[in-house]
VEXKOL-780288 format. One line per 2 residues: their letters; for each residue x, z, y of C-alpha. Coordinates in nm, 2 decimals, always signed. Example, Ala and Ser with C-alpha at 12.3 -4.5 7.8 and 13.67 -1.06 7.14 Angstrom:
2
AS> +1.23 +0.78 -0.45  +1.37 +0.71 -0.11
***
This chain:
495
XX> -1.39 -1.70 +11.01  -1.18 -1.71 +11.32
XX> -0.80 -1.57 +11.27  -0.96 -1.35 +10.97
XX> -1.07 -1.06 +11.15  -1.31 -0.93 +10.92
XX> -1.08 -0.61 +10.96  -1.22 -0.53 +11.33
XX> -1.56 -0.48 +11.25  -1.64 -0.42 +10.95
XX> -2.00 -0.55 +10.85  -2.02 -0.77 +11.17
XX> -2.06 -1.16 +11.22  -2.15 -1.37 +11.56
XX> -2.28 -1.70 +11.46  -2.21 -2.00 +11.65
XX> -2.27 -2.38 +11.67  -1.94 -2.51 +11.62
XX> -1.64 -2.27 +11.58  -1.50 -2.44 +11.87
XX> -1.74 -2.36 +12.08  -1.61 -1.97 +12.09
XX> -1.32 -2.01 +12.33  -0.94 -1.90 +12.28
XX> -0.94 -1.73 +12.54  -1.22 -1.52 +12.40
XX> -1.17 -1.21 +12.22  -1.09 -1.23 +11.88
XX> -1.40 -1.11 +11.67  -1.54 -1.25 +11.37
XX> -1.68 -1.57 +11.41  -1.88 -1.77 +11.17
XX> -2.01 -2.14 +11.22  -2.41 -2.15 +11.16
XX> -2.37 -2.44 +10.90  -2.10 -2.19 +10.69
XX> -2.33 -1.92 +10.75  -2.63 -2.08 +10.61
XX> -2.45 -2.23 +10.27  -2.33 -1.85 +10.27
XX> -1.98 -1.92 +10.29  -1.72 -1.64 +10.51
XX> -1.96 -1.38 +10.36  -2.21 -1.51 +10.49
XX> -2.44 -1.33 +10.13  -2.26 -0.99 +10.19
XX> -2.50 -0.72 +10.18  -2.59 -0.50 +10.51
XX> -2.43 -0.75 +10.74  -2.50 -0.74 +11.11
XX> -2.55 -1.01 +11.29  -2.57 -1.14 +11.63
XX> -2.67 -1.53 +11.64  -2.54 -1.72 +11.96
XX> -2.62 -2.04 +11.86  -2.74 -2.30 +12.16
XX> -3.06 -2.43 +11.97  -3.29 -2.16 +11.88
XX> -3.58 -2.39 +11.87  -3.83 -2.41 +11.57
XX> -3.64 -2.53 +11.24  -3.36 -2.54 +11.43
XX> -2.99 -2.45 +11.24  -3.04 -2.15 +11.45
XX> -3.36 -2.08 +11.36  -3.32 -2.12 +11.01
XX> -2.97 -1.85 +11.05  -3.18 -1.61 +11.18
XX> -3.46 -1.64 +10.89  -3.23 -1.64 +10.62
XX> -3.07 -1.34 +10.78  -3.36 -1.15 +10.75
XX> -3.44 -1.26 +10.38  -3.06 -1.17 +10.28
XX> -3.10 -0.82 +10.45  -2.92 -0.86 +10.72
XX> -2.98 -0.69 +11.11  -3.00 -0.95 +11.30
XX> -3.07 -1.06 +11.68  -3.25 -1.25 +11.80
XX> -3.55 -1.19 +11.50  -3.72 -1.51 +11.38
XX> -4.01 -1.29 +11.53  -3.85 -1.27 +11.89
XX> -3.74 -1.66 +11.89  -4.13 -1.73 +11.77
XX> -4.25 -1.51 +12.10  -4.04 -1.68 +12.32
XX> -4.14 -1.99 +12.20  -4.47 -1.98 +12.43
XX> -4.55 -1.82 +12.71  -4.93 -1.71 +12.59
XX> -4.75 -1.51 +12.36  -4.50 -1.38 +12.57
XX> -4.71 -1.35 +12.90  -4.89 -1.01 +12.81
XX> -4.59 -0.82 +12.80  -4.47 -0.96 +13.15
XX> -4.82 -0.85 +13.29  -4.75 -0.51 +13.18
XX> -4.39 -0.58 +13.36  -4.59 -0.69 +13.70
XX> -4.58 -0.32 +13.85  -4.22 -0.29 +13.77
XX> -4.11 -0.63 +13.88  -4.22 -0.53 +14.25
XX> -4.17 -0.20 +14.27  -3.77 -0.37 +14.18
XX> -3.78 -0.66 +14.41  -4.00 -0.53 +14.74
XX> -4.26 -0.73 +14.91  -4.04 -0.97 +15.07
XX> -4.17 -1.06 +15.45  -4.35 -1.44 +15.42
XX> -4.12 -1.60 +15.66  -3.82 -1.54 +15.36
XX> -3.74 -1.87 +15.22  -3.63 -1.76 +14.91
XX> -3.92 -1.80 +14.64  -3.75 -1.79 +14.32
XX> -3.46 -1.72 +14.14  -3.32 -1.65 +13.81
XX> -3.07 -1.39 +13.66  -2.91 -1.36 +13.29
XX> -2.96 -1.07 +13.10  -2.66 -0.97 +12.86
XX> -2.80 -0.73 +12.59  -3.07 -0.60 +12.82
XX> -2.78 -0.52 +13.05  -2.71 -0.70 +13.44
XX> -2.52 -0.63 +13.71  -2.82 -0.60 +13.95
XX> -2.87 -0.20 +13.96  -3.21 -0.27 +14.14
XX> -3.28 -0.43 +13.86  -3.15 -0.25 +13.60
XX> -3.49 -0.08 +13.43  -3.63 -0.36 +13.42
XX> -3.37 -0.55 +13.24  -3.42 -0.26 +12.99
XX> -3.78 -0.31 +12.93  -3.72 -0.68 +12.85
XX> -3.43 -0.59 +12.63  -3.71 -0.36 +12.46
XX> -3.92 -0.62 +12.43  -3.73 -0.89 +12.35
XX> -3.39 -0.81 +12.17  -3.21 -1.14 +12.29
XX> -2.78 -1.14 +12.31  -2.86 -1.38 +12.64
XX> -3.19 -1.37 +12.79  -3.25 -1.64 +13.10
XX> -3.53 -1.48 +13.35  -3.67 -1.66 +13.59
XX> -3.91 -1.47 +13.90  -4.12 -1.63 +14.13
XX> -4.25 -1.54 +14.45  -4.65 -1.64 +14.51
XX> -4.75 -1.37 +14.74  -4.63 -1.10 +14.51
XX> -4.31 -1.13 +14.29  -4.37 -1.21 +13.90
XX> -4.16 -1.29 +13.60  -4.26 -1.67 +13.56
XX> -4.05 -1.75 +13.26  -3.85 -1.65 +12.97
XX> -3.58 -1.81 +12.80  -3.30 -1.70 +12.54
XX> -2.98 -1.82 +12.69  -2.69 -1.98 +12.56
XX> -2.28 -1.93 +12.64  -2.22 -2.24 +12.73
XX> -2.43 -2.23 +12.99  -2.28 -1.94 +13.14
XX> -2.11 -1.89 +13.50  -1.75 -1.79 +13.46
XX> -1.84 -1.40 +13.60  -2.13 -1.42 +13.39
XX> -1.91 -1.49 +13.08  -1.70 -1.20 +13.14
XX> -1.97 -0.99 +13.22  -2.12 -1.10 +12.87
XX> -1.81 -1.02 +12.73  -1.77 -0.69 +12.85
XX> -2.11 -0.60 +12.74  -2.09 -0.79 +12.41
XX> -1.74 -0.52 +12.32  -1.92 -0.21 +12.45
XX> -2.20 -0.30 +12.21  -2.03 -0.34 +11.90
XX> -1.81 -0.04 +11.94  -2.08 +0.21 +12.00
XX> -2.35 +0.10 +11.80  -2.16 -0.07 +11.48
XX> -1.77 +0.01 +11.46  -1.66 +0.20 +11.20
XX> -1.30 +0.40 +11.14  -1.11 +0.20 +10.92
XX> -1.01 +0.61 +10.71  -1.45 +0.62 +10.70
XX> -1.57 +0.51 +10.37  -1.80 +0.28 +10.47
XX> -2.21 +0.38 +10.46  -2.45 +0.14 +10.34
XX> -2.75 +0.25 +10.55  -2.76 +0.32 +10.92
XX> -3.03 +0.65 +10.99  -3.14 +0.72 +11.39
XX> -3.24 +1.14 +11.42  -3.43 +1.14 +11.74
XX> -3.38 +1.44 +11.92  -3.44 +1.57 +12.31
XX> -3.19 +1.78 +12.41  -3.37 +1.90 +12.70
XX> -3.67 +2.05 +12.45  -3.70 +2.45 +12.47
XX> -3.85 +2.45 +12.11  -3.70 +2.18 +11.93
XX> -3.79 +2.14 +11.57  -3.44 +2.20 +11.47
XX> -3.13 +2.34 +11.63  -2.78 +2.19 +11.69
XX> -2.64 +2.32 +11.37  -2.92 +2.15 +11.17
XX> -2.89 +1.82 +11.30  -2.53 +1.83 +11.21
XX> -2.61 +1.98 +10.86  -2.87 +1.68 +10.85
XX> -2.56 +1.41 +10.91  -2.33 +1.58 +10.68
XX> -2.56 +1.55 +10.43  -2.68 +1.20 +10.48
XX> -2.28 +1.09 +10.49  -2.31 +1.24 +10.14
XX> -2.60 +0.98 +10.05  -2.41 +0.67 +10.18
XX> -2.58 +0.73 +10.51  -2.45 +0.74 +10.85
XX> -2.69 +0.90 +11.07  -2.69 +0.92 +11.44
XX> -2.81 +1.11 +11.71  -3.03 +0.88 +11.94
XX> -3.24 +0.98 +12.28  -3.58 +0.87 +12.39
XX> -3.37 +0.64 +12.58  -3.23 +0.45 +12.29
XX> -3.56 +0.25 +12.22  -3.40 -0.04 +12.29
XX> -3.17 +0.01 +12.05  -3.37 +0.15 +11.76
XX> -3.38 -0.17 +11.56  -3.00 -0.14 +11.53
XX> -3.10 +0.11 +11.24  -3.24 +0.11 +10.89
XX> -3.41 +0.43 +10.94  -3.58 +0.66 +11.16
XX> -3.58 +1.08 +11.13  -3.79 +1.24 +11.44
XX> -3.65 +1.60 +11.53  -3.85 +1.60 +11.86
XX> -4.22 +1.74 +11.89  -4.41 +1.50 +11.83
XX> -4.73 +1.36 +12.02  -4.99 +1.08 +12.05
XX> -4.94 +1.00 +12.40  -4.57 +0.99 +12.39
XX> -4.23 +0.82 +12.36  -4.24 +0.97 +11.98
XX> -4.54 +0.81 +11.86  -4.40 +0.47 +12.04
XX> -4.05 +0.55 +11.79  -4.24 +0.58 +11.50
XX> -4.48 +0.29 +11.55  -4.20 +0.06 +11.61
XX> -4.00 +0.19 +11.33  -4.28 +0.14 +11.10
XX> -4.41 -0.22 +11.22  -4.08 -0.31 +11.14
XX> -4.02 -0.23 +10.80  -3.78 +0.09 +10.87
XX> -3.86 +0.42 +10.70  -3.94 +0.65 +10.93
XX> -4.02 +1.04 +10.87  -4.26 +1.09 +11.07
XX> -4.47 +0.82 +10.99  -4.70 +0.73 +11.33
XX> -5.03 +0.76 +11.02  -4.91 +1.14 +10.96
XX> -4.82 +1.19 +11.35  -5.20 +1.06 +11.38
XX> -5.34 +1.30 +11.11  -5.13 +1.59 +11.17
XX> -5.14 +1.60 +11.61  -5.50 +1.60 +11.69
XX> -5.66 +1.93 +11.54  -6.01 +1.84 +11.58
XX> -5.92 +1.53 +11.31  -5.74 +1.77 +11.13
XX> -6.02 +2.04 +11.07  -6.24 +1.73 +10.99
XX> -6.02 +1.62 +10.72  -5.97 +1.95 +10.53
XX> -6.38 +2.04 +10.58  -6.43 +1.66 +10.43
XX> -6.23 +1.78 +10.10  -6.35 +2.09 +10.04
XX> -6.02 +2.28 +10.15  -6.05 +2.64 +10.27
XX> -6.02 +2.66 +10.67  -6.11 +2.94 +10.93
XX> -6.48 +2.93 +11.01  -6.43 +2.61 +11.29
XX> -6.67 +2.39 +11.54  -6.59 +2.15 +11.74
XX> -6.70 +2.21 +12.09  -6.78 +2.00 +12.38
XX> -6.86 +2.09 +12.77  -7.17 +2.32 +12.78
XX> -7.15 +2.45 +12.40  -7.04 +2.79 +12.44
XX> -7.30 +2.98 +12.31  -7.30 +2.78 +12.00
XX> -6.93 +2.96 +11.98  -7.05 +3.28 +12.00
XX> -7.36 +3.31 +11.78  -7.21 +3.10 +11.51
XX> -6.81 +3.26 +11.51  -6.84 +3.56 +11.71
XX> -6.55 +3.79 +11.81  -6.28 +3.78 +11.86
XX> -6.24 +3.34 +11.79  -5.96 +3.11 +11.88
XX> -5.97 +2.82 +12.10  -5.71 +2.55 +12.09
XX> -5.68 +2.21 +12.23  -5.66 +1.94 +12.00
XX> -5.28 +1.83 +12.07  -5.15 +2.17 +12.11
XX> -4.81 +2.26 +11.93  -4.58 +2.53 +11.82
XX> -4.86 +2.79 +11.90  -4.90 +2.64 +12.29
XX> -5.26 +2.53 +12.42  -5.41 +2.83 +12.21
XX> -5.65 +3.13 +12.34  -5.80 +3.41 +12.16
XX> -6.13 +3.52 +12.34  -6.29 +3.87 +12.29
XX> -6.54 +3.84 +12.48  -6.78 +3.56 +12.69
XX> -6.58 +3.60 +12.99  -6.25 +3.52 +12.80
XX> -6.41 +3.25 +12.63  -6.52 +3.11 +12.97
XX> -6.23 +3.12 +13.11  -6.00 +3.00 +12.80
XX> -6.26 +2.71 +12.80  -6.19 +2.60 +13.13
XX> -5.88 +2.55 +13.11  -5.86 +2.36 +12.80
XX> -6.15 +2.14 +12.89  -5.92 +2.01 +13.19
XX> -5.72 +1.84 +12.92  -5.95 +1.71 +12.68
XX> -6.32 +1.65 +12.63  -6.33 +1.83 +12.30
XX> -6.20 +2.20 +12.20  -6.13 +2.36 +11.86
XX> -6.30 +2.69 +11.78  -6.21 +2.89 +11.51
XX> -6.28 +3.23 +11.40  -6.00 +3.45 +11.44
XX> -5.82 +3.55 +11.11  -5.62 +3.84 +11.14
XX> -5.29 +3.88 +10.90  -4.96 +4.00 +10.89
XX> -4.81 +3.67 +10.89  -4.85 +3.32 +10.85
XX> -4.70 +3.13 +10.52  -4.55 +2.79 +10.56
XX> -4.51 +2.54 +10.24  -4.25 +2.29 +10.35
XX> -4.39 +1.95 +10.17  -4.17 +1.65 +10.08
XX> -4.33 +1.34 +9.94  -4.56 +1.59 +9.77
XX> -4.34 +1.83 +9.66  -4.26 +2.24 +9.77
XX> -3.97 +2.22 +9.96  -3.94 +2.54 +10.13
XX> -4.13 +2.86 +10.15  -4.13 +3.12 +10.48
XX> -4.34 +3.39 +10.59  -4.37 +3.38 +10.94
XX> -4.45 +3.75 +11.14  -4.68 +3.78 +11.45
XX> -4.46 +3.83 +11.75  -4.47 +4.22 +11.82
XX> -4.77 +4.34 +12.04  -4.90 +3.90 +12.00
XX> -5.13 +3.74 +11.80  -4.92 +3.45 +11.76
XX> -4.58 +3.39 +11.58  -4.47 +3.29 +11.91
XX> -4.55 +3.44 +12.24  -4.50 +3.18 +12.55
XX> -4.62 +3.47 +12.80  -4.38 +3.73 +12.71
XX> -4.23 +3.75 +13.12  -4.14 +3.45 +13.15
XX> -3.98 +3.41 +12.84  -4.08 +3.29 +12.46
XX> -4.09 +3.54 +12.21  -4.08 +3.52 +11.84
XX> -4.18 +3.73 +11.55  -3.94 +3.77 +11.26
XX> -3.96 +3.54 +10.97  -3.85 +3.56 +10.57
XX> -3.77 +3.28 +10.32  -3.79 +3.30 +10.03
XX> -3.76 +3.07 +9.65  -4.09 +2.84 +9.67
XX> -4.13 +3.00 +9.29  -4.18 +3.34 +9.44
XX> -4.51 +3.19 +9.71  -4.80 +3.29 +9.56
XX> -4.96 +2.99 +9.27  -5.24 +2.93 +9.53
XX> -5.04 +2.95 +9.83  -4.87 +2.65 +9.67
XX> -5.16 +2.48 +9.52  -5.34 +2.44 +9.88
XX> -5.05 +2.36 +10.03  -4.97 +2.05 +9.82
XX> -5.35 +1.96 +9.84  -5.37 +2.01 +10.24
XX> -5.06 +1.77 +10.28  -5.16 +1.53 +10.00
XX> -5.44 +1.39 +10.26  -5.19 +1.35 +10.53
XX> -4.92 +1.12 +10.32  -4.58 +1.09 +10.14
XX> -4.38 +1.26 +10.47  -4.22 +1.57 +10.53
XX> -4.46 +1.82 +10.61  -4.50 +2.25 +10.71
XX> -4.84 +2.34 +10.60  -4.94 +2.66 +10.72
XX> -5.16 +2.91 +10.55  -5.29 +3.26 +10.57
XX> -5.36 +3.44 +10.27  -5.68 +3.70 +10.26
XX> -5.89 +3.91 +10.04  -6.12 +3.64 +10.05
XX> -5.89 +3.33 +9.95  -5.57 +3.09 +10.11
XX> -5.69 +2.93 +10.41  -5.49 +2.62 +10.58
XX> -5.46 +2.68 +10.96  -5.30 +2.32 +11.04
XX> -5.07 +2.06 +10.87  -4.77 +1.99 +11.09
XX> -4.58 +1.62 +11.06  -4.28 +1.82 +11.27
XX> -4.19 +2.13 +11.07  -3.89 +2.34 +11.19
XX> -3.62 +2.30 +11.01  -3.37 +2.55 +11.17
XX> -3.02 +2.63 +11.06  -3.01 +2.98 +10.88
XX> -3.40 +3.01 +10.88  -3.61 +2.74 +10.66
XX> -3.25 +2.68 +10.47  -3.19 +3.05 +10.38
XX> -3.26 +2.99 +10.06  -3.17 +2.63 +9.94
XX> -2.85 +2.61 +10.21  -2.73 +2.29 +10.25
XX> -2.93 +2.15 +9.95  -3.24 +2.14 +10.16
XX> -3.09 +1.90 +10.42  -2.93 +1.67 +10.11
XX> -3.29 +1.66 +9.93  -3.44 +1.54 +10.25
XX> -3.16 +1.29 +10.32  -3.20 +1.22 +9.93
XX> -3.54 +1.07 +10.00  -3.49 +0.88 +10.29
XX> -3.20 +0.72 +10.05  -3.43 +0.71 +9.78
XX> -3.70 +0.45 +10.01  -3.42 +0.28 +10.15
XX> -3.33 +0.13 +9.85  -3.66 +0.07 +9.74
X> -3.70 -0.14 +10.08
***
């Protein structure tokens, strides 16, 4: 290992070649030669390493090939993957993903007048980082794409500009202000994403909680995404607030923990299914975000097994008056991807329907209709990996229909709300609840139910469930944050 500086970053190894092939004039990091690496010698078999591999020959059954295989079968995070290097190998595997690039290329680089001699050139990028700020989100779709330390791109010009080749990139080959650029880049990197304070005791899993910070209703507040990393630290986990801008850097993690509204059609659903085609745990699961979104699917599923719903059809254009003769007044419509009480009417009469109907139908070719079940409040069974974790009562919003009101002047309105011990919900309350969220999966789930004269009915299965500080944790404080982080300790180590 170069001048023993194991102590800088913790964890951390850069493979090269030959050990003299990382300069003295470069910083002094820990640096491993492959052949060392491979026998496992310089801890090269210490568990939870990361590891960057800047080896020359990447090729097939190359050293640095086989350092990036055996990387991945000792546990360690490495880039490039064996599956990156094997889809840069050939272009008819890497091509589709530059003809999704082809908008982006030219809306970067122009239409360039015919009489311009210039028809192609190439740039480096340095962990999906350049210096080109034209060409900047581009260099971060590649890096999405293709998590490569040195990535060689090379465009050319036919008419129209397009990415002609790809090509992981080497140091050696590497202009002088292209070294120090890499350089630069290379230190940033490791001391956001994998430094850690010497005083820290040291986790052994890395946990991403993807939040918007922009989101009016988020699933949980401030306070509860802290009270989630305090209780993960507790678990040997060091969790970390990350940004629907931090794709490209979601492999960097063992785990994945949505706190963002999730959606089909949306940078969440692209988290989870990454996450998960990867081998990460990830609450919520992209199967449960499938399940659990689309309320038409939903309804489906609970009719299919025989558990108690609201009187529902599902309506297309034109079928009204099936509505009405079959529900009657007053009935709920809701689109299928609505959440947190939004994309939801209650009609009293035809006209209402119409005109709720109409508006829904802009957004989707299929509506929900539902009979309207009038109660006090709404119960929600929190559900982790099929157990009760939580029990509220949730109150209409005063002089609303809804527990939330989002046309209260302007402003959203909500109705009070009451925790209480899961043992004090209702026996059936709880039964249906574990039954409703036993289709969906092994996730963390707020099934919500409205109790009647005439039995429990489930209204919808959410994959997101609030989890606000003071609110859902009234009752189980800061154990409710430590159970959850409990179970995503509890997969990790069955990973």
């Amino acid at each position: 290992m170069n001048h023993g500086v194991a102590a800088y970053m913790p964890g951390y190894l850069l493979l090269v070649d030959d050990i003299k092939h990382w300069k003295k004039s470069y910083p002094d990091y820990p640096v491993v030669a492959v052949k060392d690496y491979l026998t496992g010698e310089n801890g090269g078999k210490r568990p939870h390493l990361h590891v960057i591999n800047l080896c020359r020959d990447l090729s097939y059954q190359s050293l640095g090939y086989y350092a990036s295989l055996l990387a991945e079968a000792r546990g360690h995070r490495v880039i490039p993957s064996v599956s990156t290097l094997q889809d840069l190998a050939r272009k008819t595997l890497y091509g589709p993903v530059l003809d999704d690039l082809d908008a982006l290329v030219n809306k970067a680089l122009g239409q360039k007048a015919p009489d311009v001699d210039i028809s192609r050139f190439e740039i480096v990028l340095h962990f999906g980082k350049c210096d080109s700020e034209t060409l900047r989100p581009l260099a971060r779709k590649l890096y999405e794409a293709f998590r490569v330390p040195l990535l060689r791109v090379e465009f050319r010009r036919n008419g129209r500009w397009r990415i002609s080749k790809l090509k992981a990139g080497s140091l050696d080959k590497l202009s002088y202000p292209q070294e120090q650029f890499f350089l630069q880049v290379l230190d940033k990197q490791l001391r956001q994403r994998w430094k850690t304070p010497a005083s820290a005791k040291q986790a052994r899993y890395d946990l991403a909680i993807l939040y918007n910070p922009d989101e009016k209703l988020p699933p949980s507040d401030q306070k509860a995404l802290q009270a989630f990393i305090r209780a993960a630290a507790e678990q040997g986990i060091e969790a970390e607030l990350i940004t629907p801008k931090d794709y490209g850097h979601l492999l960097e993690y063992d785990a994945l923990f949505i706190r963002e509204t999730t959606a089909l059609n949306h940078h969440t659903y692209k988290f989870a299914r990454k996450a998960a085609s990867e081998g990460m745990v990830v609450i919520d699961d992209p199967d449960s975000i499938r399940r659990c979104v689309n309320k038409i699917f939903l309804s489906e599923l609970l009719t299919t097994h025989k558990i108690p719903t609201p009187a529902s059809l599902i309506l297309a254009k034109g079928e009204l008056e099936r509505a009405e003769q079959q529900l009657g007044y007053p009935l709920v419509l809701k689109i299928p991807d609505g959440s947190f009480s939004r994309g939801m009417y209650k009609a009293a009469t035809r006209a209402e329907m119409a005109t709720a109907a109409a508006e829904l139908f802009k957004h989707s070719e299929l509506i929900l209709a539902q009979a309207y079940t009038y109660t006090e409040f709404d119960w929600r069974i929190g559900v982790l990996n099929g157990e009760a974790l939580y029990a509220c009562r949730y109150f209409m919003s005063r002089g609303h229909w809804q527990i939330i009101d989002h046309n209260a002047g302007g402003k959203i309105k909500e109705g009070k709300w009451e925790t209480l011990p899961v043992a004090d919900a209702p026996v059936e309350v709880l039964a249906t609840a574990l039954k409703a969220a036993s289709l969906i999966g092994d996730g963390l789930y707020g099934v919500d139910l409205k109790q009647t004269d005439k039995g429990v009915l489930v209204i919808e299965v959410n994959d997101n469930p609030s989890l606000e500080y003071g609110v859902e944790d009234k009752v189980l404080g800061k154990q409710l944050y430590q159970r959850i982080m409990g179970e995503f300790r509890r997969r990790l180590e069955q990973t």
